[in-house]
PDB file of N, CA, C and O in Angstrom, chain B, residues numbered from 101:
ATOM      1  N   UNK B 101     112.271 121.966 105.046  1.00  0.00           N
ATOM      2  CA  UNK B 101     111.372 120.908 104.608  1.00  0.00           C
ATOM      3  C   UNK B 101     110.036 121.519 104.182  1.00  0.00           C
ATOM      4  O   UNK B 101     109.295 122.358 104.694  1.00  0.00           O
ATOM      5  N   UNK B 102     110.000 120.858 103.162  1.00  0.00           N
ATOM      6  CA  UNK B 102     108.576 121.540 102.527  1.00  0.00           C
ATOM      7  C   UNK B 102     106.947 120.473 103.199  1.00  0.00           C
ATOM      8  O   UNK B 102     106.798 119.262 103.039  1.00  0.00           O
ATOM      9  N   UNK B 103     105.985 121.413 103.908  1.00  0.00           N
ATOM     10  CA  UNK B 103     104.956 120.737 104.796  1.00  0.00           C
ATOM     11  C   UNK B 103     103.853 121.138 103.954  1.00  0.00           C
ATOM     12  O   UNK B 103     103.660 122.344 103.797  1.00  0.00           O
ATOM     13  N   UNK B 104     102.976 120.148 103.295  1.00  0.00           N
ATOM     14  CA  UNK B 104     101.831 120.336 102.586  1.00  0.00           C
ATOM     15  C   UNK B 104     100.396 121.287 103.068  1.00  0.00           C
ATOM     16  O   UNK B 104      99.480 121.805 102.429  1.00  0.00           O
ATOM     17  N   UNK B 105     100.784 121.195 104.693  1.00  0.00           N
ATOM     18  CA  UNK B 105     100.083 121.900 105.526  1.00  0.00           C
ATOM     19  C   UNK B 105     100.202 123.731 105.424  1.00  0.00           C
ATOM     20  O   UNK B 105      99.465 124.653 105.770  1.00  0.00           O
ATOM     21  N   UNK B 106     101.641 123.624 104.709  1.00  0.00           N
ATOM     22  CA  UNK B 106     101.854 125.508 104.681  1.00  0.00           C
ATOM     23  C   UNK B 106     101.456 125.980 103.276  1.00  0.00           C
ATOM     24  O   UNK B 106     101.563 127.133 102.859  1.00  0.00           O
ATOM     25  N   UNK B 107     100.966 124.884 102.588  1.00  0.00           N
ATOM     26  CA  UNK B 107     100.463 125.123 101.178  1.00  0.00           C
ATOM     27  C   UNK B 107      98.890 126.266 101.529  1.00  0.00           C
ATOM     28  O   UNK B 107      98.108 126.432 102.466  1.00  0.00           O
ATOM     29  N   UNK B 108      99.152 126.987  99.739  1.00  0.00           N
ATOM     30  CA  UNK B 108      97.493 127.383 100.091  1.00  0.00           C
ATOM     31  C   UNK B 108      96.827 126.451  99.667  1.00  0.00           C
ATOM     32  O   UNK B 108      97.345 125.427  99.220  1.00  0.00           O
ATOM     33  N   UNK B 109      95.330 126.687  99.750  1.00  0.00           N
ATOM     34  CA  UNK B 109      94.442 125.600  99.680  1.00  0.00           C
ATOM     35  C   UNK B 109      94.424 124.963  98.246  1.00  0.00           C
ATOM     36  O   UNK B 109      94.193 123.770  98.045  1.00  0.00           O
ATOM     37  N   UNK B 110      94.761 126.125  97.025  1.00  0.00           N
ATOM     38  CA  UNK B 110      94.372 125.575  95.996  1.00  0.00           C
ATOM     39  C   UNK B 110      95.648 124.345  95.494  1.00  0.00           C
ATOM     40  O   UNK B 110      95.473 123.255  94.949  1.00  0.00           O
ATOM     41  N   UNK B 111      96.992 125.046  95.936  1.00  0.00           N
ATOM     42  CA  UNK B 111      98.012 124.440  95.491  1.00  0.00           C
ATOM     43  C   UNK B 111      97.759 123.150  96.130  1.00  0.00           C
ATOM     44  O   UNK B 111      97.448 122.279  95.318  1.00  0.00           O
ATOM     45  N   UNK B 112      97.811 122.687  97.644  1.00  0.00           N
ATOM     46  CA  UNK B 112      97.480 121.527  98.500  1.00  0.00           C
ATOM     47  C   UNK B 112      96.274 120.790  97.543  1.00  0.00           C
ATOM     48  O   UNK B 112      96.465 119.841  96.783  1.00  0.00           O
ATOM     49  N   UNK B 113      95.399 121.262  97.710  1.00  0.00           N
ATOM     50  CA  UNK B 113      94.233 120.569  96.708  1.00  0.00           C
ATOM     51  C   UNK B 113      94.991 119.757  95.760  1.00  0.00           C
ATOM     52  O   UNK B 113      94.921 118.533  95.650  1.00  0.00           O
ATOM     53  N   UNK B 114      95.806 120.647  95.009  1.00  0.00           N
ATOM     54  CA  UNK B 114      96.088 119.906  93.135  1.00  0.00           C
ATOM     55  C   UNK B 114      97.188 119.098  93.596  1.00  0.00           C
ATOM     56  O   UNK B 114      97.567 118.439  92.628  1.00  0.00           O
ATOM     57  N   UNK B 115      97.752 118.884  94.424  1.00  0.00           N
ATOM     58  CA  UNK B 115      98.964 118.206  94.610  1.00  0.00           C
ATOM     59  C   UNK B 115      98.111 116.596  94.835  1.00  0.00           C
ATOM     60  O   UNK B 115      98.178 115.561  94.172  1.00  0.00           O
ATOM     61  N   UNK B 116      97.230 116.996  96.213  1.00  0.00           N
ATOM     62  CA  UNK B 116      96.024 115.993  96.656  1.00  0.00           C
ATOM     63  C   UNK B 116      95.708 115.039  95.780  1.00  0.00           C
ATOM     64  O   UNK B 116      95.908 113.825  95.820  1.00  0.00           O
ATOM     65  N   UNK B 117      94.874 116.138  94.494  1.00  0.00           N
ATOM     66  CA  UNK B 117      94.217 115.835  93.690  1.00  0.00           C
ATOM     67  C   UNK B 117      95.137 114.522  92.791  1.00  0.00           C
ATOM     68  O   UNK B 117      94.530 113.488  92.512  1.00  0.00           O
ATOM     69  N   UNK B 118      96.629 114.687  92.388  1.00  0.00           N
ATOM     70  CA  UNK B 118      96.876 114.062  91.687  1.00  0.00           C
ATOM     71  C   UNK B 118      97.947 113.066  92.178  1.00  0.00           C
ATOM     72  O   UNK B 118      98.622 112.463  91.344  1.00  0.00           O
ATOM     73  N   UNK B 119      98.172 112.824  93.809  1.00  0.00           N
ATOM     74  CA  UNK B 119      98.459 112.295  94.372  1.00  0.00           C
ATOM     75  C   UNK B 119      96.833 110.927  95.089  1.00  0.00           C
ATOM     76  O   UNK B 119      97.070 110.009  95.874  1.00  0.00           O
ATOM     77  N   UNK B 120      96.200 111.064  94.836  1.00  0.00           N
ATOM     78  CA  UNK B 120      94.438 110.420  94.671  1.00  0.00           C
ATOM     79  C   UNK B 120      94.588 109.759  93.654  1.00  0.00           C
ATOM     80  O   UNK B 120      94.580 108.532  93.758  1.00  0.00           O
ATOM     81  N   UNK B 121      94.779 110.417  92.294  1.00  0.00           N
ATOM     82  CA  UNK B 121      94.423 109.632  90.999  1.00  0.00           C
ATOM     83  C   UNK B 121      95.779 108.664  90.917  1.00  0.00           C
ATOM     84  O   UNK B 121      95.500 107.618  90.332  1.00  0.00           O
ATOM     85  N   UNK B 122      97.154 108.727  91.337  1.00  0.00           N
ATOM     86  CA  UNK B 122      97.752 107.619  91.723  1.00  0.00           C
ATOM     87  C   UNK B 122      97.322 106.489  92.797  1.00  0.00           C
ATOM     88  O   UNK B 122      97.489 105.298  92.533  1.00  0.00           O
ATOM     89  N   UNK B 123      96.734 106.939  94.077  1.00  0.00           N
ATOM     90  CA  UNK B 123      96.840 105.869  94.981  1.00  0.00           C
ATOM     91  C   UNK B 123      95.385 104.971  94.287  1.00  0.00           C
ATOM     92  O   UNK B 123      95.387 103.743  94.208  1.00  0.00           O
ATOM     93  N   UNK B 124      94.425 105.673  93.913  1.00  0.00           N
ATOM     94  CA  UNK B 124      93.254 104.816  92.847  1.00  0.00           C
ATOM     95  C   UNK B 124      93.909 103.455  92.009  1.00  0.00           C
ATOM     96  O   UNK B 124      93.597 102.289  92.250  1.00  0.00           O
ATOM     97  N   UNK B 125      94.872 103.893  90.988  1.00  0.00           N
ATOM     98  CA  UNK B 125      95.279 103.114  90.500  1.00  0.00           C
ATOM     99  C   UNK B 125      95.779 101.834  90.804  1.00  0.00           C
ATOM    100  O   UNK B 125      95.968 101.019  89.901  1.00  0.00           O
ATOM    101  N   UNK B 126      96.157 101.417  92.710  1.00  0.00           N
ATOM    102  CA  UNK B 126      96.451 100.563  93.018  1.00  0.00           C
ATOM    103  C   UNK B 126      97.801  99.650  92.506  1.00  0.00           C
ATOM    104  O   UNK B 126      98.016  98.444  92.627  1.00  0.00           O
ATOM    105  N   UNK B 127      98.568 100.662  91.923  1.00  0.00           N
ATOM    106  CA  UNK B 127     100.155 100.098  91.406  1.00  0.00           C
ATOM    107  C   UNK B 127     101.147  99.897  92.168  1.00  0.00           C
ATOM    108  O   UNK B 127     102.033  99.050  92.051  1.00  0.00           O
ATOM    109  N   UNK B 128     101.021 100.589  92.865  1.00  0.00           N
ATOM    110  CA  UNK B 128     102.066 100.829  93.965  1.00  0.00           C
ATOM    111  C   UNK B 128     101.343 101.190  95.347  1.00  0.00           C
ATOM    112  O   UNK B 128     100.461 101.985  95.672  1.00  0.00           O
ATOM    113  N   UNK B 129     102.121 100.239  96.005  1.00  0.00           N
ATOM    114  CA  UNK B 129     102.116 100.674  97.979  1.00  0.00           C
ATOM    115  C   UNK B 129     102.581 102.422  97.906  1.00  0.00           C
ATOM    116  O   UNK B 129     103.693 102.832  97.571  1.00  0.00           O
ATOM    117  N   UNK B 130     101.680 103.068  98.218  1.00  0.00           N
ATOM    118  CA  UNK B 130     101.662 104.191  98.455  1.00  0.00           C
ATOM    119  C   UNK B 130     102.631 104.536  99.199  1.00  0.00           C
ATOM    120  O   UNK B 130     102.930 105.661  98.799  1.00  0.00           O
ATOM    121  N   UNK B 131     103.651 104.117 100.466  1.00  0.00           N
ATOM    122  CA  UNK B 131     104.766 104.464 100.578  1.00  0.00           C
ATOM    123  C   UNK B 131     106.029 104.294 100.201  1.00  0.00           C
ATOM    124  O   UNK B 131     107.125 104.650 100.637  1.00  0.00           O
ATOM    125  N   UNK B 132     105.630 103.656  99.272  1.00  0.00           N
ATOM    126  CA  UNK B 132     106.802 103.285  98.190  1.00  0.00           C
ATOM    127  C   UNK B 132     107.279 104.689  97.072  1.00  0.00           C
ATOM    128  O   UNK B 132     107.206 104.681  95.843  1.00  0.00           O
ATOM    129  N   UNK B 133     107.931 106.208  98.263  1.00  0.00           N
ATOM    130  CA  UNK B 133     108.265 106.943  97.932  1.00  0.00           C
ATOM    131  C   UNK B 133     108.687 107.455  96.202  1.00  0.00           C
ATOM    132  O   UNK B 133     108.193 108.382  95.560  1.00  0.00           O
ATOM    133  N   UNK B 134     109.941 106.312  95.718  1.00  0.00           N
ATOM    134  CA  UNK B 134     110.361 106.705  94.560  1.00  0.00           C
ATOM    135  C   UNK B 134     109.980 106.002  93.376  1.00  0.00           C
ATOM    136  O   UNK B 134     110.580 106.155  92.313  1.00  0.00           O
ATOM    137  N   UNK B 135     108.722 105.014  93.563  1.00  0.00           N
ATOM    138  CA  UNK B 135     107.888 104.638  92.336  1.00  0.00           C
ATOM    139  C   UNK B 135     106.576 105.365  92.554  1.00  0.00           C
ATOM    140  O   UNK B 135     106.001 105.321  91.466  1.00  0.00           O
ATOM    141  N   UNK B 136     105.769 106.057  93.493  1.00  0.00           N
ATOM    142  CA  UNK B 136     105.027 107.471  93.259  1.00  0.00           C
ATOM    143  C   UNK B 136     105.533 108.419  92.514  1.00  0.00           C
ATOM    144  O   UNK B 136     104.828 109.027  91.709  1.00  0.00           O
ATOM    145  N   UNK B 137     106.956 108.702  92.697  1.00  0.00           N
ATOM    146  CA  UNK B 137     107.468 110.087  92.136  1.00  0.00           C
ATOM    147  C   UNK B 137     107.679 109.604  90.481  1.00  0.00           C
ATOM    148  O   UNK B 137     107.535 110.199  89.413  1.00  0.00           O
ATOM    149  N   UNK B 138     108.014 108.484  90.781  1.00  0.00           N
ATOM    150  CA  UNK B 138     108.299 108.089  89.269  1.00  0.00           C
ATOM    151  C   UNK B 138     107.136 108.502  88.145  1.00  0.00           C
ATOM    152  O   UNK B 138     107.194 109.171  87.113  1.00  0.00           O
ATOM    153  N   UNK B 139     105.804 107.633  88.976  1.00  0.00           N
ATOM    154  CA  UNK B 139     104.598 107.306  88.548  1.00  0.00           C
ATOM    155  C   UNK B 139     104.001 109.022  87.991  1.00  0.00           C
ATOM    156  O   UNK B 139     103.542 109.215  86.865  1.00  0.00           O
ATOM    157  N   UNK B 140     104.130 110.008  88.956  1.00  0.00           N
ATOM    158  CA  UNK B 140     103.814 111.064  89.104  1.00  0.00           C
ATOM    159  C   UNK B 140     105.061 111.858  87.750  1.00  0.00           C
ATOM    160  O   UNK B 140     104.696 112.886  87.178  1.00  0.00           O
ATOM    161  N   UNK B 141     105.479 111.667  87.647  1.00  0.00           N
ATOM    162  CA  UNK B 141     106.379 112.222  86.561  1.00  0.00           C
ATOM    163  C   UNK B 141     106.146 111.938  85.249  1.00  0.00           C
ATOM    164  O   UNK B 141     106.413 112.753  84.366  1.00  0.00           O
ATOM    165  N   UNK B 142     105.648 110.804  85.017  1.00  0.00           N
ATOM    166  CA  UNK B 142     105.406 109.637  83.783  1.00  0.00           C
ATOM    167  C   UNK B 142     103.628 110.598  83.344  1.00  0.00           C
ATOM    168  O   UNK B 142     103.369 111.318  82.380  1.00  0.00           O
ATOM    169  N   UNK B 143     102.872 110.234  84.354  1.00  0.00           N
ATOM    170  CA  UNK B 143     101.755 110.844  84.539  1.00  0.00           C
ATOM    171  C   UNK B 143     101.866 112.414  84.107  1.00  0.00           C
ATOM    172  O   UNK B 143     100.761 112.882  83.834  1.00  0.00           O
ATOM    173  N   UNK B 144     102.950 113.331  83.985  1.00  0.00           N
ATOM    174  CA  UNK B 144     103.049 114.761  83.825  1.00  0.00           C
ATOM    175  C   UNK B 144     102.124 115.388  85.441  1.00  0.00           C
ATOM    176  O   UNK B 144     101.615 116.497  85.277  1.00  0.00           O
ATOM    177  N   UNK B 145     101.951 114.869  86.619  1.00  0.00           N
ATOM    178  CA  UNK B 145     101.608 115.558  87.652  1.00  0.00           C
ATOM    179  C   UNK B 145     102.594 116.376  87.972  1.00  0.00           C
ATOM    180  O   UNK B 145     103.469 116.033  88.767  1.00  0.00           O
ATOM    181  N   UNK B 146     102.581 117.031  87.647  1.00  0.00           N
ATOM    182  CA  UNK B 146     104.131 118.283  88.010  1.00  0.00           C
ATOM    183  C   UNK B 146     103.591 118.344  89.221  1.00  0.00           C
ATOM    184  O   UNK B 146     104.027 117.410  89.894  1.00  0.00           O
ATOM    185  N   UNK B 147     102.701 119.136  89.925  1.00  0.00           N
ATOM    186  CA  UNK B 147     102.471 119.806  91.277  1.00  0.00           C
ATOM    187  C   UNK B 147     103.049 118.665  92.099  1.00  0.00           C
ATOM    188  O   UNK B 147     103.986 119.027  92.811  1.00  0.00           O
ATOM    189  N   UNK B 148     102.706 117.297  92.186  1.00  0.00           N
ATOM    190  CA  UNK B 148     103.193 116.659  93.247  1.00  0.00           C
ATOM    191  C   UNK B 148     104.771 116.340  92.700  1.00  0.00           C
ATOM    192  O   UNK B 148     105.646 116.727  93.474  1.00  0.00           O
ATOM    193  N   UNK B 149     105.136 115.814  91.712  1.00  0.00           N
ATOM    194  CA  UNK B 149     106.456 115.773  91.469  1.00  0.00           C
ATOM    195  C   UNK B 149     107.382 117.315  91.975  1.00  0.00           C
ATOM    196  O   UNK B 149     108.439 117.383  92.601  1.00  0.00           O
ATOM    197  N   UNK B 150     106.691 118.209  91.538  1.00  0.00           N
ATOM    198  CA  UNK B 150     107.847 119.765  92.317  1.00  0.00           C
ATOM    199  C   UNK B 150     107.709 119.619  93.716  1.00  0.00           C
ATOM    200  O   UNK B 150     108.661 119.761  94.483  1.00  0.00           O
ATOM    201  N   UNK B 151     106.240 119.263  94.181  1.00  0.00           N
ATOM    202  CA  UNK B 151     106.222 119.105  96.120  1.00  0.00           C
ATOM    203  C   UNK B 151     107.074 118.215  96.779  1.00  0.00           C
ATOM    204  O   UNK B 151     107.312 118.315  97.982  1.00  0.00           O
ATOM    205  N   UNK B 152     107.562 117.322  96.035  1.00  0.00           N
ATOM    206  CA  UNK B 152     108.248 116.046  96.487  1.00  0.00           C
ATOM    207  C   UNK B 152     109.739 116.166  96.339  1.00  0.00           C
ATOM    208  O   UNK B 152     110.590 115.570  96.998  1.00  0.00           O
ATOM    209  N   UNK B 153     109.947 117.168  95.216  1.00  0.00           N
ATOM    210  CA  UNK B 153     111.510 116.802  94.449  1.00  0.00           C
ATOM    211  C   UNK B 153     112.310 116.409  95.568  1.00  0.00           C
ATOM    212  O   UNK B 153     112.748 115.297  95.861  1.00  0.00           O
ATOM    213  N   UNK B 154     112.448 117.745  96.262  1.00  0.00           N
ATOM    214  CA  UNK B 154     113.671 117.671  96.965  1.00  0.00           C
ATOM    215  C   UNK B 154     113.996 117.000  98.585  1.00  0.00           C
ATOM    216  O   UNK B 154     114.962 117.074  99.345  1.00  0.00           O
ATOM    217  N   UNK B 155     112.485 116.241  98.660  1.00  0.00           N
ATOM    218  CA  UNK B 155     112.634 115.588  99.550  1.00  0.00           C
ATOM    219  C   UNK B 155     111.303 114.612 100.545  1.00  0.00           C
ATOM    220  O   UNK B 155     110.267 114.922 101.134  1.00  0.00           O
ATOM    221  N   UNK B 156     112.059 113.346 100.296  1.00  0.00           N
ATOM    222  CA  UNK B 156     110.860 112.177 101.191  1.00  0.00           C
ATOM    223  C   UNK B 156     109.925 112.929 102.279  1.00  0.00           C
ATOM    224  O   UNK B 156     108.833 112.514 102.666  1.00  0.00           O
ATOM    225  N   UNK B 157     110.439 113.876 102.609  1.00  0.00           N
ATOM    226  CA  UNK B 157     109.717 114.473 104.004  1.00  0.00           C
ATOM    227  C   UNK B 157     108.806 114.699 103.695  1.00  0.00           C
ATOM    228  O   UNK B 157     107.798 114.227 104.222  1.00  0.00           O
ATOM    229  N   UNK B 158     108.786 115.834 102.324  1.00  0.00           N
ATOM    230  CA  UNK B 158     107.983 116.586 101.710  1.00  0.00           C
ATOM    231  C   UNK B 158     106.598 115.445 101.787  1.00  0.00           C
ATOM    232  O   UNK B 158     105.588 115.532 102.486  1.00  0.00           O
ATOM    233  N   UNK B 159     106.940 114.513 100.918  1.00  0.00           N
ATOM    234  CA  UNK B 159     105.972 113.779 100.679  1.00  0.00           C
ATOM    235  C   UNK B 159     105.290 112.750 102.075  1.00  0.00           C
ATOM    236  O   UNK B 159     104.212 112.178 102.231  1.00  0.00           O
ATOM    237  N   UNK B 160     106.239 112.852 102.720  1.00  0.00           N
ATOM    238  CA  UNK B 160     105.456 111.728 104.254  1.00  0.00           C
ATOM    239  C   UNK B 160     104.455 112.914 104.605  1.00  0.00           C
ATOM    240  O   UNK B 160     103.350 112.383 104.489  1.00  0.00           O
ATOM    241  N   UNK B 161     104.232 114.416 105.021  1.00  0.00           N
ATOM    242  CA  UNK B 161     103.159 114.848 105.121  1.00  0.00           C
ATOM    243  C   UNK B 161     101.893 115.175 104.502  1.00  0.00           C
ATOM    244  O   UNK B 161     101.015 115.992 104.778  1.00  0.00           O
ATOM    245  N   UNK B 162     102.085 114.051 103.311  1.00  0.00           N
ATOM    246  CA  UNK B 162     101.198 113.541 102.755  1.00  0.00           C
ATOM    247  C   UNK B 162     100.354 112.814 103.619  1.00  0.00           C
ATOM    248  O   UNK B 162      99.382 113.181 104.280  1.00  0.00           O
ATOM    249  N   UNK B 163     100.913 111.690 103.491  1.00  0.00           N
ATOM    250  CA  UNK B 163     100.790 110.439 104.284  1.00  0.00           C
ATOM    251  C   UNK B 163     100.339 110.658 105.476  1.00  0.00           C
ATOM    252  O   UNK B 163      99.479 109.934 105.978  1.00  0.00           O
ATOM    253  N   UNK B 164     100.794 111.553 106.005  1.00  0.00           N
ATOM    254  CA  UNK B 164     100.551 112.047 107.803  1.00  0.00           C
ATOM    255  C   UNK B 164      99.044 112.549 108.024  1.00  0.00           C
ATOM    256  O   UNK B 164      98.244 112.475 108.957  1.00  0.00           O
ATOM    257  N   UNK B 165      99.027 113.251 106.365  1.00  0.00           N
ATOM    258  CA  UNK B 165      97.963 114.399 106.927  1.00  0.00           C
ATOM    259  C   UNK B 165      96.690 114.137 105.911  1.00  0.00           C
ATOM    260  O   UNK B 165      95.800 114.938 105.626  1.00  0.00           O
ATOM    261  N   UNK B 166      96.878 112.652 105.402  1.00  0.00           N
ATOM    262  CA  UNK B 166      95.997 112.393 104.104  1.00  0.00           C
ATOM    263  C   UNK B 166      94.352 112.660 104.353  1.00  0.00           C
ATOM    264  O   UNK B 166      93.712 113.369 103.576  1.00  0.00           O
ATOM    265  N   UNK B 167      93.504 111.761 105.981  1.00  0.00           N
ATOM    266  CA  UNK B 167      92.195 112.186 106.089  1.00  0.00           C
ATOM    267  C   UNK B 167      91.702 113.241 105.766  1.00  0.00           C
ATOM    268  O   UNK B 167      90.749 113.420 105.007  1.00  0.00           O
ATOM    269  N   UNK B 168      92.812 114.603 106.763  1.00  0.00           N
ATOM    270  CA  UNK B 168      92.573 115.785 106.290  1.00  0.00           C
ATOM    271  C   UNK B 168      92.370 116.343 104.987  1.00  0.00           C
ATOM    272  O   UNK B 168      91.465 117.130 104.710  1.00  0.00           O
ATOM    273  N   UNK B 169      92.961 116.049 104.447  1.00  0.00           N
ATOM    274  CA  UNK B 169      94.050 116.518 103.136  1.00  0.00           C
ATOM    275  C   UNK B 169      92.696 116.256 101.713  1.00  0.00           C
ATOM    276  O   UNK B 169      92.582 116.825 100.627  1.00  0.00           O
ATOM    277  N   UNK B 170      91.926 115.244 102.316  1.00  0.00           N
ATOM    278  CA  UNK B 170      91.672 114.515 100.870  1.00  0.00           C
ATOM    279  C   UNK B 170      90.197 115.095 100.800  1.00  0.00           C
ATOM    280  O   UNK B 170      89.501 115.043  99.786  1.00  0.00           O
ATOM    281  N   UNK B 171      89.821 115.640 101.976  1.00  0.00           N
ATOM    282  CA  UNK B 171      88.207 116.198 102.370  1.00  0.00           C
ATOM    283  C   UNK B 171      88.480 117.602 101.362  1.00  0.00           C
ATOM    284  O   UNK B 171      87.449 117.734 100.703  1.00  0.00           O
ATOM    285  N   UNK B 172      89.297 118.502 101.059  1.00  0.00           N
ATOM    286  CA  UNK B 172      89.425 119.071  99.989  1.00  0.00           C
ATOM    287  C   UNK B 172      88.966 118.869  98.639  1.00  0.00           C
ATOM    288  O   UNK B 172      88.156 119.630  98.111  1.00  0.00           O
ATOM    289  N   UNK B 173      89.449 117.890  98.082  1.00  0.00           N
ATOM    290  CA  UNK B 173      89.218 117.520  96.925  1.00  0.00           C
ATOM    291  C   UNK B 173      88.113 116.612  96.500  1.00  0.00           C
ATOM    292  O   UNK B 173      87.940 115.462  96.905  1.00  0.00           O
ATOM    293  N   UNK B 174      87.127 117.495  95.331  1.00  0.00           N
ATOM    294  CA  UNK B 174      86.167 116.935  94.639  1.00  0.00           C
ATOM    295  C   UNK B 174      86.919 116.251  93.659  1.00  0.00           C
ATOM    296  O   UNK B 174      88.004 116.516  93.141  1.00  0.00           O
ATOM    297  N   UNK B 175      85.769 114.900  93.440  1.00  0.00           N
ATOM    298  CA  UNK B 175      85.777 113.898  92.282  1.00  0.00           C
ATOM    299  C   UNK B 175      86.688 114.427  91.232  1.00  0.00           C
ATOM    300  O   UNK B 175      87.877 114.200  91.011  1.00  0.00           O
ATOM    301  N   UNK B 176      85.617 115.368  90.508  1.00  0.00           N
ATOM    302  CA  UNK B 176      85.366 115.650  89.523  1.00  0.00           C
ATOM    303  C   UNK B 176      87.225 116.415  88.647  1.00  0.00           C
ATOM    304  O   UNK B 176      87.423 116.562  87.441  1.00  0.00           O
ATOM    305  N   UNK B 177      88.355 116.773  89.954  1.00  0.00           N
ATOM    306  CA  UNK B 177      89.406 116.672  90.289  1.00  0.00           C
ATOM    307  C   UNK B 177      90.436 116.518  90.058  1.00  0.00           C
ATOM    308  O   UNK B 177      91.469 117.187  90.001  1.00  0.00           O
ATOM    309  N   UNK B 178      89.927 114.915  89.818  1.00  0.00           N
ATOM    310  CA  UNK B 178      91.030 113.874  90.283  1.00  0.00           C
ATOM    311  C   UNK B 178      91.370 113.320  88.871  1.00  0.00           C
ATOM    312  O   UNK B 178      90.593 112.508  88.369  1.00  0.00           O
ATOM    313  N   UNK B 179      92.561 113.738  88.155  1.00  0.00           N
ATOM    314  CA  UNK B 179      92.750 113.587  87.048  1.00  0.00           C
ATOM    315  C   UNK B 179      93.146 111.818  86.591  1.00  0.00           C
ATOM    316  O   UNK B 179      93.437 110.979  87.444  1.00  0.00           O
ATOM    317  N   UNK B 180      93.098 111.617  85.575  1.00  0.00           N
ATOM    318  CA  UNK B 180      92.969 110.407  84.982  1.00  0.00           C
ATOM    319  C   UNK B 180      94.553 110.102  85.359  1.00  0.00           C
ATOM    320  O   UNK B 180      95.404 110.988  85.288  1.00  0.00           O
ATOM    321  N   UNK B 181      94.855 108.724  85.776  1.00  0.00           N
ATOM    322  CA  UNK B 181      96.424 108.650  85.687  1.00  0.00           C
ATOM    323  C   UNK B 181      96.149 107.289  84.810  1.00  0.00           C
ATOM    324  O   UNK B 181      95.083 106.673  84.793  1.00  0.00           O
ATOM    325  N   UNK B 182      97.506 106.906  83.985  1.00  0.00           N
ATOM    326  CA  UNK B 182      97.220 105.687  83.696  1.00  0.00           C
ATOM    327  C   UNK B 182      98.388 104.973  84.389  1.00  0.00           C
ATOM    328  O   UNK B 182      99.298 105.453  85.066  1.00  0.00           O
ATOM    329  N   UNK B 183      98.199 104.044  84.139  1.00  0.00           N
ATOM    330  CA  UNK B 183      99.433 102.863  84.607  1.00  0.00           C
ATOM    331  C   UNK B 183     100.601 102.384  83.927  1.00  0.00           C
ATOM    332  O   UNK B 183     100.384 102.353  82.716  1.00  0.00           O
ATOM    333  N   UNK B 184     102.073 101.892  84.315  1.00  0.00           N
ATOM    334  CA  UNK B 184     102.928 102.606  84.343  1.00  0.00           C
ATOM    335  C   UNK B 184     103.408 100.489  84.139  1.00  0.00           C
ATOM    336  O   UNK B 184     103.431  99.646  85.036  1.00  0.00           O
ATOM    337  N   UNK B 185     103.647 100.344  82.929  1.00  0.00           N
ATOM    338  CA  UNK B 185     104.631  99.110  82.191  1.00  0.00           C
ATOM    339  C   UNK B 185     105.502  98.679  83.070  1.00  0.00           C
ATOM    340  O   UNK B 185     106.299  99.581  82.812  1.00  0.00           O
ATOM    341  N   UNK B 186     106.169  97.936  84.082  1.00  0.00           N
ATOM    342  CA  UNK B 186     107.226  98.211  84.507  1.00  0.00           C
ATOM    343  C   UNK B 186     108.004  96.958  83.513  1.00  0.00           C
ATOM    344  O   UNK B 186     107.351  95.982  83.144  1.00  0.00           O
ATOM    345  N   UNK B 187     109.550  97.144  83.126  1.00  0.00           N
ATOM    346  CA  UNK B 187     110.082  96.386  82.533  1.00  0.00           C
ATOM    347  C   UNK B 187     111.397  95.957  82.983  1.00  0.00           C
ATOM    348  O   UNK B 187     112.089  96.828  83.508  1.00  0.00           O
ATOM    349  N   UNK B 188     112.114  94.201  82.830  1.00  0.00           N
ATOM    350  CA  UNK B 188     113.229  94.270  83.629  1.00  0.00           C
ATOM    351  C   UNK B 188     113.983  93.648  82.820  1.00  0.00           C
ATOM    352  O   UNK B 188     113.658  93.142  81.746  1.00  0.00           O
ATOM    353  N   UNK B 189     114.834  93.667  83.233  1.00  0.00           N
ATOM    354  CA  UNK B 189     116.207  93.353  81.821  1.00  0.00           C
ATOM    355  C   UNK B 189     117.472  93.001  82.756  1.00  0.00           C
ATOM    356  O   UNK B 189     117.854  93.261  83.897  1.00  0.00           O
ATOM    357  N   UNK B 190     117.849  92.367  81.792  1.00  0.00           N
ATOM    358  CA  UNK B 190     119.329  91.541  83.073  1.00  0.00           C
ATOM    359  C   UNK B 190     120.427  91.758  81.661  1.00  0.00           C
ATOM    360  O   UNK B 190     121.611  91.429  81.743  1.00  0.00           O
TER     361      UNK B 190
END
């Protein structure tokens, strides 16, 4: 299992960083695992989409360790995400 905690600082940072400019956006309940990853893919955030691929875990020590996690990252950072159409069809 991949732990955000064994990251180095810079990689942890950018993952942070663009895991921030999603939860900003207010689209999604932040534990709503596979519309983040979605969101994060759509967005081109690779760093958190590769931290996550292969597994929910990956990403709950996000979640676990976010107070920590987020005192890292400056503003200035936190890349633009935009928001994400959702469309439904029967």
């Amino acid at each position: 299992m991949s732990d955000i905690m064994n990251l180095d600082k810079e990689e942890a940072t950018k993952v942070m960083a663009e895991y921030e400019a999603l939860r900003r956006l207010g689209q999604y309940s932040m534990t709503d695992f596979l519309s983040v990853q979605r969101s994060a893919c759509e967005n081109d955030f690779y760093c958190l989409v590769n931290f996550t691929q292969n597994s929910a875990e990956a990403y709950s020590t996000i979640l676990k360790n976010y107070a920590e996690l987020i005192l890292n990252v400056k503003a200035k950072d936190i890349p633009k995400a935009k928001m994400l159409k959702t469309t439904y069809s029967v």
